[in-house]
TIFI-947038 format. One record per atom (N, C-alpha, C): residue number from 1; residue in one letter; atom name; x negated, y negated, z. Coordinates in nm, 3 decimals, always signed. Example, Ala and Ser with C-alpha at 12.3 -4.5 7.8 and 13.67 -1.06 7.14 Angstrom:
REM TIFI-947038
{num:1 residu:A atome:N px:-1.319 py:+0.569 pz:+0.780}
{num:1 residu:A atome:CA px:-1.230 py:+0.450 pz:+0.780}
{num:1 residu:A atome:C px:-1.320 py:+0.330 pz:+0.780}
{num:2 residu:S atome:N px:-1.285 py:+0.225 pz:+0.708}
{num:2 residu:S atome:CA px:-1.367 py:+0.106 pz:+0.714}
{num:2 residu:S atome:C px:-1.290 py:-0.003 pz:+0.787}
***
This chain:
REM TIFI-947038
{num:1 residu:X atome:N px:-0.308 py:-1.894 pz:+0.690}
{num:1 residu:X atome:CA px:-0.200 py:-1.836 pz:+0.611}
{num:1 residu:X atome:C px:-0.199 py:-1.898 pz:+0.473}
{num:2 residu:X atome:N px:-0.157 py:-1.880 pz:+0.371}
{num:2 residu:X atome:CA px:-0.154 py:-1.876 pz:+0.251}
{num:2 residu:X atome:C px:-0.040 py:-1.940 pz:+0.232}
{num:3 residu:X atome:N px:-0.034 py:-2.068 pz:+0.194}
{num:3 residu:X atome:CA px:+0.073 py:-2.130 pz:+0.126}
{num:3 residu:X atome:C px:+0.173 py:-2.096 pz:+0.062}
{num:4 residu:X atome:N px:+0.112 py:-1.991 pz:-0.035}
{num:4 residu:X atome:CA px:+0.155 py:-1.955 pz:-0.127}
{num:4 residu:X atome:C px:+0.325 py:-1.835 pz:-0.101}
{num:5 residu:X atome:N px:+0.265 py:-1.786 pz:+0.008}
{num:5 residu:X atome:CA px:+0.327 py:-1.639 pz:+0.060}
{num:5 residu:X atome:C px:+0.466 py:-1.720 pz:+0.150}
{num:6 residu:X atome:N px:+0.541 py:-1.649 pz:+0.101}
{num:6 residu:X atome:CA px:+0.658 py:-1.651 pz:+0.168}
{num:6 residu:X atome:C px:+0.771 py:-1.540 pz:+0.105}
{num:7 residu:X atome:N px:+0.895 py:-1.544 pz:+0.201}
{num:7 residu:X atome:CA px:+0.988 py:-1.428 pz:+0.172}
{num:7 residu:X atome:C px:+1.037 py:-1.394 pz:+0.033}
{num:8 residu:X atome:N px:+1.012 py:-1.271 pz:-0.048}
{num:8 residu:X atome:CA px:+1.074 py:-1.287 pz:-0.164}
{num:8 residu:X atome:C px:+0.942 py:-1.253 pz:-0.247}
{num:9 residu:X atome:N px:+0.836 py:-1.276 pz:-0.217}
{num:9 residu:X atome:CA px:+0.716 py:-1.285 pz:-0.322}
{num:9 residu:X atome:C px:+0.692 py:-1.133 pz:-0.350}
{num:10 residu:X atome:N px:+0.657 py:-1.099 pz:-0.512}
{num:10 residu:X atome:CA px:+0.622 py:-0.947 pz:-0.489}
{num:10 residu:X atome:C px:+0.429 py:-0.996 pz:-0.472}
{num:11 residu:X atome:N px:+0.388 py:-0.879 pz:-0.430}
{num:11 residu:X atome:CA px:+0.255 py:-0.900 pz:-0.409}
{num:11 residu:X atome:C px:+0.212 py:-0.761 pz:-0.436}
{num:12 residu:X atome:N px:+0.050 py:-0.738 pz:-0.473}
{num:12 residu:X atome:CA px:-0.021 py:-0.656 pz:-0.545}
{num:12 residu:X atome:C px:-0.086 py:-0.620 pz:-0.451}
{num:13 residu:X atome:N px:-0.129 py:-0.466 pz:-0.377}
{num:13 residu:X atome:CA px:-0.192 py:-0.402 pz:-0.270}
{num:13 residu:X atome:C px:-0.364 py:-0.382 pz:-0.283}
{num:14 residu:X atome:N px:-0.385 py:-0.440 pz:-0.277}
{num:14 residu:X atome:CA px:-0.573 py:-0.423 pz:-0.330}
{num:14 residu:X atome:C px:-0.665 py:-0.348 pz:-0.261}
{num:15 residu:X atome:N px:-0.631 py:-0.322 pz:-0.157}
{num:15 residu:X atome:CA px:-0.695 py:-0.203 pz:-0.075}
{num:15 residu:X atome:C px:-0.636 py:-0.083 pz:+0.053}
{num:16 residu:X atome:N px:-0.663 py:-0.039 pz:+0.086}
{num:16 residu:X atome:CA px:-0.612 py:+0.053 pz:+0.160}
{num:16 residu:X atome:C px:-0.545 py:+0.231 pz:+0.084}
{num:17 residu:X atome:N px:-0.473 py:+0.287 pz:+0.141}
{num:17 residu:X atome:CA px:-0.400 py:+0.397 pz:+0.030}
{num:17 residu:X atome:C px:-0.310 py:+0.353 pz:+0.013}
{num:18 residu:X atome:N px:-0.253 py:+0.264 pz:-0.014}
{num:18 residu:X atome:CA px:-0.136 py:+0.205 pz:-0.119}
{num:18 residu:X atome:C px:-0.197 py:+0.155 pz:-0.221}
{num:19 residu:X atome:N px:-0.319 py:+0.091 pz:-0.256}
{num:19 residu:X atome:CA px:-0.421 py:+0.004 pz:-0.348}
{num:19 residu:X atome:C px:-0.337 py:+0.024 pz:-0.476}
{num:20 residu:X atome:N px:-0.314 py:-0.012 pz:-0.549}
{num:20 residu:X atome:CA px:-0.237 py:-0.057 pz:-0.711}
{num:20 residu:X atome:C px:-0.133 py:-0.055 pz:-0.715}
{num:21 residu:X atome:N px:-0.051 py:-0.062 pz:-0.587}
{num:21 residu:X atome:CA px:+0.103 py:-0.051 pz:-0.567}
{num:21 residu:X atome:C px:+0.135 py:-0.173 pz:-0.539}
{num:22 residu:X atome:N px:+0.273 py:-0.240 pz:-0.554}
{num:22 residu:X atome:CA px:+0.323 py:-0.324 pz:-0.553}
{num:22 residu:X atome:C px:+0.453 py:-0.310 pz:-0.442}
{num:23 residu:X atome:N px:+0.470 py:-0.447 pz:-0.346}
{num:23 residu:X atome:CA px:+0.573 py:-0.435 pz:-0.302}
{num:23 residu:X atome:C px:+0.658 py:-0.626 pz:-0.269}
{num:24 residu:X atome:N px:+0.684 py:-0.616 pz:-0.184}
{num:24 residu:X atome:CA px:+0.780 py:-0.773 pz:-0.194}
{num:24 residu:X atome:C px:+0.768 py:-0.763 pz:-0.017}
{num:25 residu:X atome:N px:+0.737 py:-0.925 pz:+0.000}
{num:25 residu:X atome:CA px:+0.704 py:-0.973 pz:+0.130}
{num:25 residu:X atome:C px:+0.870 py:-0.966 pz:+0.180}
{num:26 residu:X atome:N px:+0.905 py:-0.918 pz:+0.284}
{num:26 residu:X atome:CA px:+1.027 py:-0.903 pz:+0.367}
{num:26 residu:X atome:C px:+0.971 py:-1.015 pz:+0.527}
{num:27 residu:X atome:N px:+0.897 py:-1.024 pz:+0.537}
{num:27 residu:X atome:CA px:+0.861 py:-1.076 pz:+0.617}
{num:27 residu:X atome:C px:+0.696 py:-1.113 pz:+0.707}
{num:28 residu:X atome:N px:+0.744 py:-1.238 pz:+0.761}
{num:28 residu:X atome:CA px:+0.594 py:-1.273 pz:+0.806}
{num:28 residu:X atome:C px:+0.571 py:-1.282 pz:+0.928}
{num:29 residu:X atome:N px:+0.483 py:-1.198 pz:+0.983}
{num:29 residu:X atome:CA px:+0.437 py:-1.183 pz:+1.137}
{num:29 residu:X atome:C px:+0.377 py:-1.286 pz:+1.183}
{num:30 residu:X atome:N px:+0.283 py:-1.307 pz:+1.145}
{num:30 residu:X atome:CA px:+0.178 py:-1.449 pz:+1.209}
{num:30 residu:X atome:C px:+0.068 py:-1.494 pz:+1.097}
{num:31 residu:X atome:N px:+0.000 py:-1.569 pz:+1.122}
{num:31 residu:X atome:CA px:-0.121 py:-1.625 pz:+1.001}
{num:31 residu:X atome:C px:-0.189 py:-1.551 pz:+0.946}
{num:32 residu:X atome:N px:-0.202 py:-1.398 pz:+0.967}
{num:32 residu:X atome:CA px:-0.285 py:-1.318 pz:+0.925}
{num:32 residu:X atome:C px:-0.230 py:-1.187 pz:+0.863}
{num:33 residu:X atome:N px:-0.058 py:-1.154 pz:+0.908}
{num:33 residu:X atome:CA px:-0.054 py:-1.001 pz:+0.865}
{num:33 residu:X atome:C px:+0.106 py:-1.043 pz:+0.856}
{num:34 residu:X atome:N px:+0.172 py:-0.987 pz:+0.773}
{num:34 residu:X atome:CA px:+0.299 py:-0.942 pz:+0.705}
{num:34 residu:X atome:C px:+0.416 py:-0.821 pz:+0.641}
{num:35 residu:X atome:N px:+0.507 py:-0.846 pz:+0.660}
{num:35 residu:X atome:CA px:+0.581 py:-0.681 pz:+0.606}
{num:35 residu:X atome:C px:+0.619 py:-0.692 pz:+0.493}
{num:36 residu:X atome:N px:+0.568 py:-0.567 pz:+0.380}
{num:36 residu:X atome:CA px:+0.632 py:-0.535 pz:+0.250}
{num:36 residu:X atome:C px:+0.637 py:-0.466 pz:+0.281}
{num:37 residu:X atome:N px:+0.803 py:-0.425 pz:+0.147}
{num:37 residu:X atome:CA px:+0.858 py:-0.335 pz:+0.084}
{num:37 residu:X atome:C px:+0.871 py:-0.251 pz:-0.039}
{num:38 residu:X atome:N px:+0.881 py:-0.166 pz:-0.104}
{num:38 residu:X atome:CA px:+0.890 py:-0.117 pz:-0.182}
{num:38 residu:X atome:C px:+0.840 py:-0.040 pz:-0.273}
{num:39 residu:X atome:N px:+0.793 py:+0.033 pz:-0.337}
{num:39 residu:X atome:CA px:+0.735 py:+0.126 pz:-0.402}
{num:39 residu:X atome:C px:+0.596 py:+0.177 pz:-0.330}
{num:40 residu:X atome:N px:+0.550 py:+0.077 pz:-0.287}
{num:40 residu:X atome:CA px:+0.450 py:+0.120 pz:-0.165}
{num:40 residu:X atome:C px:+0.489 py:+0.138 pz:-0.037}
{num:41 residu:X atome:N px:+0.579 py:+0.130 pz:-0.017}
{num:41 residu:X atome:CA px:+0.652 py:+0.202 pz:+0.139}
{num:41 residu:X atome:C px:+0.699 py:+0.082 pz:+0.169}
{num:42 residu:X atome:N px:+0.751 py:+0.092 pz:+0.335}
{num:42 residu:X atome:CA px:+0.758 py:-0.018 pz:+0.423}
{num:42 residu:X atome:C px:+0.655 py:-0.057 pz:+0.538}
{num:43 residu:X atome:N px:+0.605 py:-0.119 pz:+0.521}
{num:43 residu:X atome:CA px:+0.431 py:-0.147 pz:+0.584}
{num:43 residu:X atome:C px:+0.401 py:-0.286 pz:+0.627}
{num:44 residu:X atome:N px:+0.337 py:-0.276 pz:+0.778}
{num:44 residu:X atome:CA px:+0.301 py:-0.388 pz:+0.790}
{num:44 residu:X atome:C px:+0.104 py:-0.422 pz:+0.695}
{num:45 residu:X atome:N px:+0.114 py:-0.518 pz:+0.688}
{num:45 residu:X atome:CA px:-0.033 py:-0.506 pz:+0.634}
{num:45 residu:X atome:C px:-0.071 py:-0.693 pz:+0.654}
{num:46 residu:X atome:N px:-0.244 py:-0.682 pz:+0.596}
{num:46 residu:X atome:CA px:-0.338 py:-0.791 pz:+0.654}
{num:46 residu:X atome:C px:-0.288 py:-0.875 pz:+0.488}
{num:47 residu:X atome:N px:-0.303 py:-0.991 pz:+0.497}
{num:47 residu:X atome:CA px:-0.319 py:-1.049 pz:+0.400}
{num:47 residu:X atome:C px:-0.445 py:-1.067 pz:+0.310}
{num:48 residu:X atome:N px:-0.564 py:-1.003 pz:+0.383}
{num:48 residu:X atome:CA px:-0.671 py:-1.008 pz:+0.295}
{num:48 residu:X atome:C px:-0.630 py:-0.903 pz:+0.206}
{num:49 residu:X atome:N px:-0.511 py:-0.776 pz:+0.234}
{num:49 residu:X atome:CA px:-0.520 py:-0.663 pz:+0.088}
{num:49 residu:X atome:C px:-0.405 py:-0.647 pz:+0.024}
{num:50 residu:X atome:N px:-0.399 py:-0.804 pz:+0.001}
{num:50 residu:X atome:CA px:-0.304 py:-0.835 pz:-0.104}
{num:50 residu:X atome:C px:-0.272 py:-0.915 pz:-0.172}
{num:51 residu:X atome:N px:-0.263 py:-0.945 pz:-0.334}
{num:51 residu:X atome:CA px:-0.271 py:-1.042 pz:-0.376}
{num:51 residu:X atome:C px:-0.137 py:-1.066 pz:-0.430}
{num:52 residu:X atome:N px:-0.114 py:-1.193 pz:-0.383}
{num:52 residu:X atome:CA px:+0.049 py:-1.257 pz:-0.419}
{num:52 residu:X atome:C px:+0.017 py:-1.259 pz:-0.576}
{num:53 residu:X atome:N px:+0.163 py:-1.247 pz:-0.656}
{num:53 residu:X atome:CA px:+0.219 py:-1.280 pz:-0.781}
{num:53 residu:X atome:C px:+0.283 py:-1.378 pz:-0.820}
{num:54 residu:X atome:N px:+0.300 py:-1.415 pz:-0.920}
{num:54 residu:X atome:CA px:+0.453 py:-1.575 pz:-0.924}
{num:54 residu:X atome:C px:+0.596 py:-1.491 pz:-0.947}
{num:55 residu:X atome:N px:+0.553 py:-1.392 pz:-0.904}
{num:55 residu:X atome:CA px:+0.732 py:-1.309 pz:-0.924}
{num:55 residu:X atome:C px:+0.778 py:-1.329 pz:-0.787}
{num:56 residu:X atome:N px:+0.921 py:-1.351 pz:-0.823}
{num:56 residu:X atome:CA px:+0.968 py:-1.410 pz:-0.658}
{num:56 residu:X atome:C px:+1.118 py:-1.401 pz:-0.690}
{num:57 residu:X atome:N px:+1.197 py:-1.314 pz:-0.593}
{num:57 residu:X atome:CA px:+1.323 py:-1.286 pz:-0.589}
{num:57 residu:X atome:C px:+1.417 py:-1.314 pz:-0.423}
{num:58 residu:X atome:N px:+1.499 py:-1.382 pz:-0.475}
{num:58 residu:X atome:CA px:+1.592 py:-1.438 pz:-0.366}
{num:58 residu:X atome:C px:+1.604 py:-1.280 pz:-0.260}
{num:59 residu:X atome:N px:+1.589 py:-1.268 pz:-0.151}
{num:59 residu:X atome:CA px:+1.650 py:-1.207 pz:-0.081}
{num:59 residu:X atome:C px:+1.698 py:-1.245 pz:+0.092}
{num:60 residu:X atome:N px:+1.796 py:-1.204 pz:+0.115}
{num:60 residu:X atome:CA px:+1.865 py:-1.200 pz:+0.218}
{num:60 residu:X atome:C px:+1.788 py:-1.118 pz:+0.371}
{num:61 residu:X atome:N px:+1.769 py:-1.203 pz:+0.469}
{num:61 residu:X atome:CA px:+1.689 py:-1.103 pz:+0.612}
{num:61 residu:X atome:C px:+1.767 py:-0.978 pz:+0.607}
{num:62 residu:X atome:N px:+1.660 py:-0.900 pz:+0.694}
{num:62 residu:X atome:CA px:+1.716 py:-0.765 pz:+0.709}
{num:62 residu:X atome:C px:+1.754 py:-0.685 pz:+0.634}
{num:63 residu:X atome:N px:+1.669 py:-0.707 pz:+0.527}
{num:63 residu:X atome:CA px:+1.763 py:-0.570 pz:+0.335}
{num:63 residu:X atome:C px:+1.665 py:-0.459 pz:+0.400}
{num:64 residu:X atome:N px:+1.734 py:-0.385 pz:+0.395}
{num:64 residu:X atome:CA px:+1.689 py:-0.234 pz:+0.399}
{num:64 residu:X atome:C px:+1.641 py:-0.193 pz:+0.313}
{num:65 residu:X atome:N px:+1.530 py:-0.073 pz:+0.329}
{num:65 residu:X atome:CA px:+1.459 py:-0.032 pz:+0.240}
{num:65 residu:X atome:C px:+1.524 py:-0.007 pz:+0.075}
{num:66 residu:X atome:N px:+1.682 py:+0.078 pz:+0.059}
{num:66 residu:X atome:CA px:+1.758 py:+0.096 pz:-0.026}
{num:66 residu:X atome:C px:+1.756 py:-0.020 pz:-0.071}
{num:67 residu:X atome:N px:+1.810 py:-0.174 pz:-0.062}
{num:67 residu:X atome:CA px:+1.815 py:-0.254 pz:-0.094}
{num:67 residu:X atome:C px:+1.761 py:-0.327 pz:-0.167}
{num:68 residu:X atome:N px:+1.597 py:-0.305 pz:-0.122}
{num:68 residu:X atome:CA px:+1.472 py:-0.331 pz:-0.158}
{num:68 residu:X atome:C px:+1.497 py:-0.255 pz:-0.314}
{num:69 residu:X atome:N px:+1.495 py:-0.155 pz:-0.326}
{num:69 residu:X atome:CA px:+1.472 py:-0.080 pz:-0.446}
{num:69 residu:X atome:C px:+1.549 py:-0.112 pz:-0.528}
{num:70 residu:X atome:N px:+1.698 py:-0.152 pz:-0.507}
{num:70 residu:X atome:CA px:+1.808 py:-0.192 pz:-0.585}
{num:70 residu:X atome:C px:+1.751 py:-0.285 pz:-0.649}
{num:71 residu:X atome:N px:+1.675 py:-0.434 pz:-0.580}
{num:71 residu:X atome:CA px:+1.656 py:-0.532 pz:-0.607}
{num:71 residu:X atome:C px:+1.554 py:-0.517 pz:-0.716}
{num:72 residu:X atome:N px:+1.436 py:-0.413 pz:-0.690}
{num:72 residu:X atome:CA px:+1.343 py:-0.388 pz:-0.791}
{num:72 residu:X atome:C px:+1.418 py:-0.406 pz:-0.890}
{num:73 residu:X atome:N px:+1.473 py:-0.271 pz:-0.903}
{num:73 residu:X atome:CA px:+1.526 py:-0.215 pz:-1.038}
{num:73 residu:X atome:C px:+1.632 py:-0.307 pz:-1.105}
{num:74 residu:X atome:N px:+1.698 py:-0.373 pz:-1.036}
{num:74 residu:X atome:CA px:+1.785 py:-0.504 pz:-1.082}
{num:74 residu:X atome:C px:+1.687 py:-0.616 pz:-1.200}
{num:75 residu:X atome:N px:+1.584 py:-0.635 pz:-1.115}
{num:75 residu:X atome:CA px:+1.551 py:-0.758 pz:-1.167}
{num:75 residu:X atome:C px:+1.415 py:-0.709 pz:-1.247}
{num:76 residu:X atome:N px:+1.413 py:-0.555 pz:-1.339}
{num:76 residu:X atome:CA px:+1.330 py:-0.513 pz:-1.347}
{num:76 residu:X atome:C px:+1.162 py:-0.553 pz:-1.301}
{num:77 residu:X atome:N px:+1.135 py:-0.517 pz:-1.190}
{num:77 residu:X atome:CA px:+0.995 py:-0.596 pz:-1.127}
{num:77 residu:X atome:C px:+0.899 py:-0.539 pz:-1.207}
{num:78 residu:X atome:N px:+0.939 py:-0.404 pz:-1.130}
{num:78 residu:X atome:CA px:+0.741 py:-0.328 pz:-1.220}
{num:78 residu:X atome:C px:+0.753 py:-0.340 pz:-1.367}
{num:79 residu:X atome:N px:+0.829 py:-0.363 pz:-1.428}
{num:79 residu:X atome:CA px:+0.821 py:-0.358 pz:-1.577}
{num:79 residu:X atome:C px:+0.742 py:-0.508 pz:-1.617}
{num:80 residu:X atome:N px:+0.810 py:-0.629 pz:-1.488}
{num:80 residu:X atome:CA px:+0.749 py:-0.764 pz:-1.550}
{num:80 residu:X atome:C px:+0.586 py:-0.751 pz:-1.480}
{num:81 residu:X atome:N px:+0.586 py:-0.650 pz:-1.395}
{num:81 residu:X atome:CA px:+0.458 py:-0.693 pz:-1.322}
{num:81 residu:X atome:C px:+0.338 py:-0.574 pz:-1.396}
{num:82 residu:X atome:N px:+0.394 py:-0.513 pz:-1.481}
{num:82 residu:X atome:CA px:+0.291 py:-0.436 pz:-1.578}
{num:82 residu:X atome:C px:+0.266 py:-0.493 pz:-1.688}
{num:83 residu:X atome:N px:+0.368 py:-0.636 pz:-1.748}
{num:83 residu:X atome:CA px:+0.296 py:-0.726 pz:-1.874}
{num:83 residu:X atome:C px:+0.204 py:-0.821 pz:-1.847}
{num:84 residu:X atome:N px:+0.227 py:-0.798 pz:-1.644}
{num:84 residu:X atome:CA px:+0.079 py:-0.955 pz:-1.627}
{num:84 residu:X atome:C px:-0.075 py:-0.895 pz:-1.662}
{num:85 residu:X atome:N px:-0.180 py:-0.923 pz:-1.627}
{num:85 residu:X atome:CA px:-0.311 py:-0.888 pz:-1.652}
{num:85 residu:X atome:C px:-0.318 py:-0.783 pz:-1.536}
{num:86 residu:X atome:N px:-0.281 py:-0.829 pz:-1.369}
{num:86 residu:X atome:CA px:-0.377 py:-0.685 pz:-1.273}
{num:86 residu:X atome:C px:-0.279 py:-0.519 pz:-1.319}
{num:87 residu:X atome:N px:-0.121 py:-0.623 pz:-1.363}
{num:87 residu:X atome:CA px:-0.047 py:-0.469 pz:-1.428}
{num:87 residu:X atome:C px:-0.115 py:-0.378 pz:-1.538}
{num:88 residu:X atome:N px:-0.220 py:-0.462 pz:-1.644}
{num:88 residu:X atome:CA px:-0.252 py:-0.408 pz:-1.719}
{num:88 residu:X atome:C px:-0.395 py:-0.318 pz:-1.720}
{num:89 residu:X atome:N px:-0.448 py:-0.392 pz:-1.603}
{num:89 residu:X atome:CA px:-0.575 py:-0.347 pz:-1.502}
{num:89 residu:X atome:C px:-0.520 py:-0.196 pz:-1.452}
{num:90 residu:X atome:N px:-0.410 py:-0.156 pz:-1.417}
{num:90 residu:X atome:CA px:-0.359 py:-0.066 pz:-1.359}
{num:90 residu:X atome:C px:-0.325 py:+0.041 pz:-1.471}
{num:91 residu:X atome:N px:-0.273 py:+0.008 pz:-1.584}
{num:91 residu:X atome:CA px:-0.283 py:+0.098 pz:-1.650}
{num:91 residu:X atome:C px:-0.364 py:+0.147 pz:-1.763}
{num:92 residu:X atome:N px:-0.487 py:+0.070 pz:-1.768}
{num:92 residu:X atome:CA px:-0.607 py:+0.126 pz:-1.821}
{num:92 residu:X atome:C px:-0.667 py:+0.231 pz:-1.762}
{num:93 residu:X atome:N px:-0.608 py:+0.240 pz:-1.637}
{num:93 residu:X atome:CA px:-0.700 py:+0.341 pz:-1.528}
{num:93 residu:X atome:C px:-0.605 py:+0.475 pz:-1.516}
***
């Protein structure tokens, strides 16, 4: 497991059909696979297809998907996560 990863982290989808979408770790299953939220759905997924960010927002167990989105748009995410470099990777394409 990745040190790094814990509740709150947004993280970057690098493969699968979500790939350039972004969502926020809601939770962690075991050493290998985890649940995000948000703009990329609600999904369990592997930690190899996804790369954590240093964006990281307080949240509370159990936020519902709505919640999730509030929180985006609160703390404008995708706006800070399109001035890093893989945001800008994303919109060259």
């Amino acid at each position: 497991m990745n040190s790094n990863l814990e509740k709150g982290k947004v993280v970057s989808v690098t493969y699968g059909p979500s790939m350039g979408n972004i969502g926020m770790v809601i939770d962690i299953i075991d050493e290998k696979r985890c649940v995000i939220d948000g703009p990329c759905g609600r999904q369990i997924i592997n930690f190899k297809r996804i790369k954590i960010t240093n964006i990281k927002i307080k949240i509370q167990s159990k936020m519902t998907s709505k919640g999730i989105y509030q929180k985006f748009r609160q703390h404008n995410i995708l706006k800070t996560w399109l001035c890093t470099p893989d945001g800008k990777k994303i919109l060259e394409k």
